[in-house]
N, C-alpha and C positions, 0 to 999 in steps of 0.2 A: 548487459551488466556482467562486470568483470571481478569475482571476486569484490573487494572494494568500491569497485567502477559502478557509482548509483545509477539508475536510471534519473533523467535530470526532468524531473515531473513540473510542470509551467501549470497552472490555474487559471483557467479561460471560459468565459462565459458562452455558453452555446444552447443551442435548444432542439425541440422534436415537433412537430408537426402530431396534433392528436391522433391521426389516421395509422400512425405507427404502433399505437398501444395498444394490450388488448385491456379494453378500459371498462367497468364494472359501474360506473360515474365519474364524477365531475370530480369528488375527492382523492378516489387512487388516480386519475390523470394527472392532478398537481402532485402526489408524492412522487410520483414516474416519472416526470417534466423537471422537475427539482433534481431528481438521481442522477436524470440525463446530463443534467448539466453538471453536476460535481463529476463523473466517470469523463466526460469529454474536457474536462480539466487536466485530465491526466493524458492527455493525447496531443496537445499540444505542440510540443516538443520532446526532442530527446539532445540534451546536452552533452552526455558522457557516455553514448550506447550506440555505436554505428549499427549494430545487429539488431538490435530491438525497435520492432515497428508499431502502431499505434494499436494493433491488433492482439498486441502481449499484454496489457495493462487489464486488470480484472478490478474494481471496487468493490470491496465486502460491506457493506456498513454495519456497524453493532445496532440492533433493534432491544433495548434501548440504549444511547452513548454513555459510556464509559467515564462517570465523574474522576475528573484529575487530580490527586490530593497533590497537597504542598511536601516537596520530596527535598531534601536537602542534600548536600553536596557530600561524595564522599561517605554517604551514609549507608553502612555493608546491609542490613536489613530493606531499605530503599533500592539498592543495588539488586538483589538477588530475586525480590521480586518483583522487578522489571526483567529479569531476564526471563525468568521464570516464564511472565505474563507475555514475553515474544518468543518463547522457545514453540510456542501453540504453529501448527499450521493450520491452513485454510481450507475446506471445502471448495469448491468452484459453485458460486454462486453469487447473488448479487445482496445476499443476508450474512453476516461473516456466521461459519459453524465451525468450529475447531474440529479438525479432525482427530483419528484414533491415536497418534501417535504422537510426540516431540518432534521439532525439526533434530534436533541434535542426535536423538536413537534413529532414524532412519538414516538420518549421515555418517554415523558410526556403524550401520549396519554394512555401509556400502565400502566402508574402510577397513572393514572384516571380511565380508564374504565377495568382496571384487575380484575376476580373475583378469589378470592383466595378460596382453601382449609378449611375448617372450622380445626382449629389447634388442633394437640391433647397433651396431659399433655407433660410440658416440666420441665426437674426438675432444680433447681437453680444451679445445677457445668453444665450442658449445657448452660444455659443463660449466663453465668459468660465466660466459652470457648470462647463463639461466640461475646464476648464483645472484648473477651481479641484478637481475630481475627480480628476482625476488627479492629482496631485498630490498632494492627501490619503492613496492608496492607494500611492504611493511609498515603498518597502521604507527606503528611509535617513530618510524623512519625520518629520512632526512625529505621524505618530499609531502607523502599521505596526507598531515593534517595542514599542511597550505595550501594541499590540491585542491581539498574537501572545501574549507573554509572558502575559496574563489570560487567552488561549483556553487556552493550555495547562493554567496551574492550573483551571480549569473543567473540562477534560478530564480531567484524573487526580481531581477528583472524581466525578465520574461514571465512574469506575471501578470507585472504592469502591465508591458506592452502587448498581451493578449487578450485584458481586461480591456486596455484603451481600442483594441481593435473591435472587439466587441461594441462596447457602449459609445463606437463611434466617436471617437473622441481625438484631439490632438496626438498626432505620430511622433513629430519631429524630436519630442523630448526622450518619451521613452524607445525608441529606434537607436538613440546614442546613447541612453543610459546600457541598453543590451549590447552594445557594440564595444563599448569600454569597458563594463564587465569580462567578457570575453577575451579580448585584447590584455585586459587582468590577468585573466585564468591562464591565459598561454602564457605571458611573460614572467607571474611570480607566483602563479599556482603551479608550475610546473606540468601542463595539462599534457602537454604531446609527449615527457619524457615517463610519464607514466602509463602514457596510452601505448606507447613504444616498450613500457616491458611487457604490459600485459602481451602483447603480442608473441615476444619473445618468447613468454612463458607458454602461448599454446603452441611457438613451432619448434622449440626446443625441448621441452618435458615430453612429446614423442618421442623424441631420441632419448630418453633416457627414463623411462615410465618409476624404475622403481625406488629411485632419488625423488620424484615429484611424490610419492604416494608417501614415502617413509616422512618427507617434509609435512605433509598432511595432517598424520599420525602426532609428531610432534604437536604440532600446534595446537590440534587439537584436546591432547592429553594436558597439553600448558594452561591451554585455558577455562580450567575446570574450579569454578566454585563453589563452596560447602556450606549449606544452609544452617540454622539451628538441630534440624533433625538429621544431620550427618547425609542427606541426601547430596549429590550434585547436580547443579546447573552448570551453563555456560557461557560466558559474559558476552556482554553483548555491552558495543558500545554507540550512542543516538547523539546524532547532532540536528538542534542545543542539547547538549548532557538534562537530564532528568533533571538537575531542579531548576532547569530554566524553560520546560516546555509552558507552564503557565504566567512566565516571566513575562513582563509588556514589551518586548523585543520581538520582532519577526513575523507580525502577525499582519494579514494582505486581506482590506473589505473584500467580500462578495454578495453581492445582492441578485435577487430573483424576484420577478415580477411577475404575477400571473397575466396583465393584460397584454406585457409585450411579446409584439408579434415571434415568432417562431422561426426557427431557421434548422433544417434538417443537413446541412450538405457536408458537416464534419462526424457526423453519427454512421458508425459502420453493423452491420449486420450482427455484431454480436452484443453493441449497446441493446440495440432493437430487443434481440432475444431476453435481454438484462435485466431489463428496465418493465420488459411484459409481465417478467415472475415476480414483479415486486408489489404486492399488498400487505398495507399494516393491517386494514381492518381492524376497522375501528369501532369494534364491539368485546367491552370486558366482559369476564364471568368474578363473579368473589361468591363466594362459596355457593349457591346454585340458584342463581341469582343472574341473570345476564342484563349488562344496560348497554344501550344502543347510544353512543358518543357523540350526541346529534351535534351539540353545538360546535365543537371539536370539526366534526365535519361537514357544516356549514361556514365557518370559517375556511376550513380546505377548500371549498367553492367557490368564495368569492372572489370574483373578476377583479376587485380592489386589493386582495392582498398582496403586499411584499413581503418579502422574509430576505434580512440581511444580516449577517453575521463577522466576527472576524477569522481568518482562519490561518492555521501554521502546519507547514509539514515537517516532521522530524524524520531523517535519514534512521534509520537503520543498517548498524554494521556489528556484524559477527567476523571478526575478526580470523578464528579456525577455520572458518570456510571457504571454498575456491569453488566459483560458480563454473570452471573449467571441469570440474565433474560433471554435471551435468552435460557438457557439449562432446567429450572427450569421446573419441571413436577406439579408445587403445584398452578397451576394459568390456567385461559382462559379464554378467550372472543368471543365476535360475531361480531368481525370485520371483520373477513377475516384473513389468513394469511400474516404474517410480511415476512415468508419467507418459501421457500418449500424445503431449502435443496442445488437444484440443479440451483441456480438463476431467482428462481420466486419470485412471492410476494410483499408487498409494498418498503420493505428494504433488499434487496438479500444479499447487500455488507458492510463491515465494515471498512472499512478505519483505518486500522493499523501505516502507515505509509508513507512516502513521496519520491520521489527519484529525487534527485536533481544531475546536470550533470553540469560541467563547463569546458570547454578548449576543446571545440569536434573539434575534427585534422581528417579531411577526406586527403588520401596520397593515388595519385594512379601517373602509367606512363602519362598519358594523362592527367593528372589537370590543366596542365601551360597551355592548347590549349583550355581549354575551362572554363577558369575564365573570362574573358567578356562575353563571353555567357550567364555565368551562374550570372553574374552580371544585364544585361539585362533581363532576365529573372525573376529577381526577383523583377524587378520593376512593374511585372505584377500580383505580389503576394501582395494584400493586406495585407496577416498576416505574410511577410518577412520570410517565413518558406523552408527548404529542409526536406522534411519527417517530422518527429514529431518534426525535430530542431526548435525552434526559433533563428531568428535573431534580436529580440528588446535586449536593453538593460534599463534598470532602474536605473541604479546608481544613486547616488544623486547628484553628480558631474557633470552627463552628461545630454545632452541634449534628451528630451525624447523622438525625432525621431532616436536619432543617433543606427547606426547599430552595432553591436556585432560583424559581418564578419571583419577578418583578412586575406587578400589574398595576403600579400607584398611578404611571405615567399617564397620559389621557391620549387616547386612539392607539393604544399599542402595548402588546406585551412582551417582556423581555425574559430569556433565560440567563442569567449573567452568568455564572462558572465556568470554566472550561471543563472539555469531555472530548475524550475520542469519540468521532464519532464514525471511523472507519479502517481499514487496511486497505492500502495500494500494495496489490501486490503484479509480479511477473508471471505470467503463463511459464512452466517450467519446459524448454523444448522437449521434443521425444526423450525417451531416456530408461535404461541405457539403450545411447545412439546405435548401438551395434544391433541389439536385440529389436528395435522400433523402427530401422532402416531395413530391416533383412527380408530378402526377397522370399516368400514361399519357393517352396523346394518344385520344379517343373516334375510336370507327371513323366512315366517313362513314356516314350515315343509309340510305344505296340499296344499299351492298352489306354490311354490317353481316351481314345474315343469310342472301342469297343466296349472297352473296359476286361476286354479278354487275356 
C-alpha cells in the first residue's frame, strides 16, 4: 500500500481444521472457524500492493458490530464523525481495541519531530518527475478516482471467483469477469501510470527529502476539519462515500457452514495464533447476577448451522497521508518505535478498510426450539450481541432502542441492519526503517570475550 495504493482485499471462503484451535468446546470452535474464514478473506489477493504479502493483513472485529445509521450526503456533522470514528487506531489483535492515540497525532508527531537525511544534489528533470508524481496520485487529480473506481470493480470480482473457487463452482464465468476487470483497470483506470508514480515518488523524494516532507506538511495542514467544539479532525475519504455503505449496491453473499468439511492449506501461522485468542464467552453478568447463554450456545454447536450474510468493504483513504513514511529509510528519531514489524510499537496497525455485514441469516434444525430462549437471553445482554453480531439498529426512521432481530421466519433468524462488523487493517512495516533495521553496535574486539 502506497499512499492511496489500497491493498486490493478479495473475499474467499476458507477454513481451519479443529486441531488448530485452542478450543474450550464446540461453541468457541464455530466462533474461531467463522473468524478463520472472514481473516483468509482478506488473503486472497493483492490487486494494488506488489509489497504486501498475505502475512500483512490483521482483522480486528468489533465485539459487538458497529450498527450503521442512514448517513446523508454531504452532510458536515455526518462527515466529521466518520473521520473522527477512523482517525482511532488498532491494537494488534484479533478483537479490534483502539489504541492510546489518533492516527493523525502520531503522524503529525512524526512530521515534527523527524530527523531527515541531510539531501544530496538533485538535478531539475528529478525535481520536475517527482512534481509531476505527485500530482498524478492526487486524490481530486486527473487519474485517482478512475483508478480507485476500476480497483474496486476488480476487487468484487475477485470475490466472485474466489467464492466460486471455494464453493466449487463454475470457473469459466468468473475467470473472465476477473480478466476483464483488470484489463479495465489497466486501460481506463489508469493502473500502471499510477503504479509508475508511486514508484517515482519512493526513488526520487530520496533525492530531494526536504520538498517531500514540506509537501506533507501541506497536505496535511490542508486537510484539517473543525467540529462543533472547535476541535480538529482530519478528512478522510471511503469508497462508496458514507451514505452509500448501507446503500443496496456492492454488497457480495458469504455463507458458512458448520458441517462442511474443512480445509487448512491457505491459513498461515499467524491466523492460527488469531483465531486461538478469540472467545466471546458466552456468559453475561447484569448487575451480580451471571446467566449462562446456553441456548445461544447450543446453537453455536450445532452441526446444522449456517450463518450467511451479505457483506461490503469500504476503501478507506486519508488523503494527507503518504504510506512512504512508514517505508522511508531517509528519516529517524528518538521516540521509540512506531512499529516493530510483527505488532509491537505505538501504531502496529493501519486501518485499510472497513467490513460491513447486513442481513446475517443463522439456519439450523433446532432454531424454531430455541428462539425464546435465545430472545430471553438477550435481554441479559447489555450490547444486544450473539458473537461479534450486533443487534442495535440506527436507522433514522427507527427508534433507537428498536432491535435488528427478525425471528418471525421459520427455521432461522435474521439480523437485518447493517453494522461494521470489523477493521482490515495492514501490519505497519518496521518503522522508523532506520532505527528497526540498525545493527547493534559490535562489542570492542579485546574485551568481547574476557570482558577485560
Amino acid at each position: 500500500m502506497k499512499s492511496l495504493k489500497f491493498l486490493a482485499l478479495t473475499m474467499v471462503l476458507a477454513a481451519m481444521g479443529p486441531a488448530a484451535f485452542a478450543i474450550d468446546d464446540k461453541s468457541d470452535e464455530m466462533w474461531q472457524k467463522l473468524y478463520q474464514k472472514l481473516i483468509t478473506v482478506m488473503h486472497s489477493g493483492s490487486a494494488s500492493s506488489r509489497e504486501m504479502g498475505k502475512d500483512n493483513i490483521v482483522v480486528c472485529l468489533n465485539v459487538p458490530g458497529i450498527a450503521v445509521a442512514d448517513m446523508e450526503k454531504d452532510n458536515k456533522e455526518d462527515t466529521i464523525q466518520i473521520a473522527t470514528m477512523l482517525d482511532e487506531t488498532a491494537e494488534y489483535g484479533p478483537v479490534y481495541k483502539p489504541g492510546k492515540r489518533q492516527f493523525s497525532k502520531n503522524y503529525e508527531d512524526i512530521l515534527d519531530y523527524h530527523q531527515s537525511d541531510p539531501p544530496p544534489e538533485i538535478s531539475k528533470a528529478d525535481k520536475a518527475a517527482l512534481a509531476a508524481a505527485l500530482e498524478d496520485i492526487s486524490p481530486d487529480g486527473k487519474y485517482m478516482p478512475k483508478y480507485l473506481e476500476c480497483e474496486e470493480v476488480y476487487i468484487n470480482a475477485c470475490v466472485a471467483q474466489e467464492e466460486a473457487r471455494w464453493e466449487k463452482k463454475p470457473m469459466q464465468k468468473v475467470n473472465r469477469d476477473v480478466n476483464n476487470a483488470e484489463t479495465a483497470w489497466i486501460a481506463q483506470g489508469f493502473k500502471n501510470k499510477v503504479w509508475n508514480a508511486f514508484d517515482t515518488i519512493v526513488t526520487k523524494s530520496a533525492k530531494d527529502p526536504a520538498a517531500w516532507w514540506t509537501k506533507l506538511r501541506r497536505n496535511f495542514n490542508n486537510a484539517k476539519l473543525t467540529d462543533r467544539d472547535g476541535a480538529g479532525v482530519y478528512s478522510v475519504t471511503t469508497y462508496p462515500p458514507i451514505h452509500l455503505w448501507g446503500g443496496d449496491k456492492g454488497w457480495v453473499e458469504f455463507t458458512y457452514s458448520a458441517s462442511k468439511k474443512t480445509n487448512s492449506k491457505q491459513v498461515t501461522e499467524q491466523d492460527r495464533s488469531m483465531s486461538a485468542n478469540l472467545n466471546f464467552g458466552l456468559k453475561k453478568v447484569k448487575g451480580s447476577v451471571s446467566h449462562e447463554m446456553q441456548a445461544m450456545k447450543e446453537l453455536s454447536s450445532d452441526d446444522s448451522l449456517k450463518i450467511s450474510m451479505q457483506m461490503k468493504r469500504v476503501l478507506i483513504s486519508k488523503p494527507w497521508f503518504d504510506w512512504q513514511v512508514f517505508e522511508s529509510t531517509a528519516w529517524t528519531w528518538d521516540r521509540g518505535l512506531i512499529s516493530d514489524g510483527k505488532g509491537g510499537g505505538t501504531m502496529p496497525l493501519f486501518v485499510n478498510s472497513i467490513l460491513i455485514v447486513r442481513k446475517v441469516k443463522f439456519e439450523s434444525k433446532k432454531i424454531d426450539s430455541l428462539k425464546e430462549s435465545i430472545k430471553k437471553e438477550l435481554k441479559y445482554d447489555a450490547k444486544g450481541s450473539y458473537g461479534p453480531f450486533s443487534m442495535e439498529t440506527k436507522g433514522r426512521d427507527k427508534s433507537e432502542n428498536e432491535s435488528s432481530l427478525d425471528t418471525e421466519e421459520e427455521g432461522s433468524i435474521t439480523i437485518e441492519d447493517p453494522q461494521i462488523l470489523g477493521y482490515i487493517c495492514t501490519i505497519v512495516p518496521p518503522c522508523p526503517a532506520k532505527v528497526a533495521n540498525a545493527k547493534p553496535d559490535k562489542p570492542d574486539k579485546k574485551t568481547s570475550k574476557s570482558g577485560k
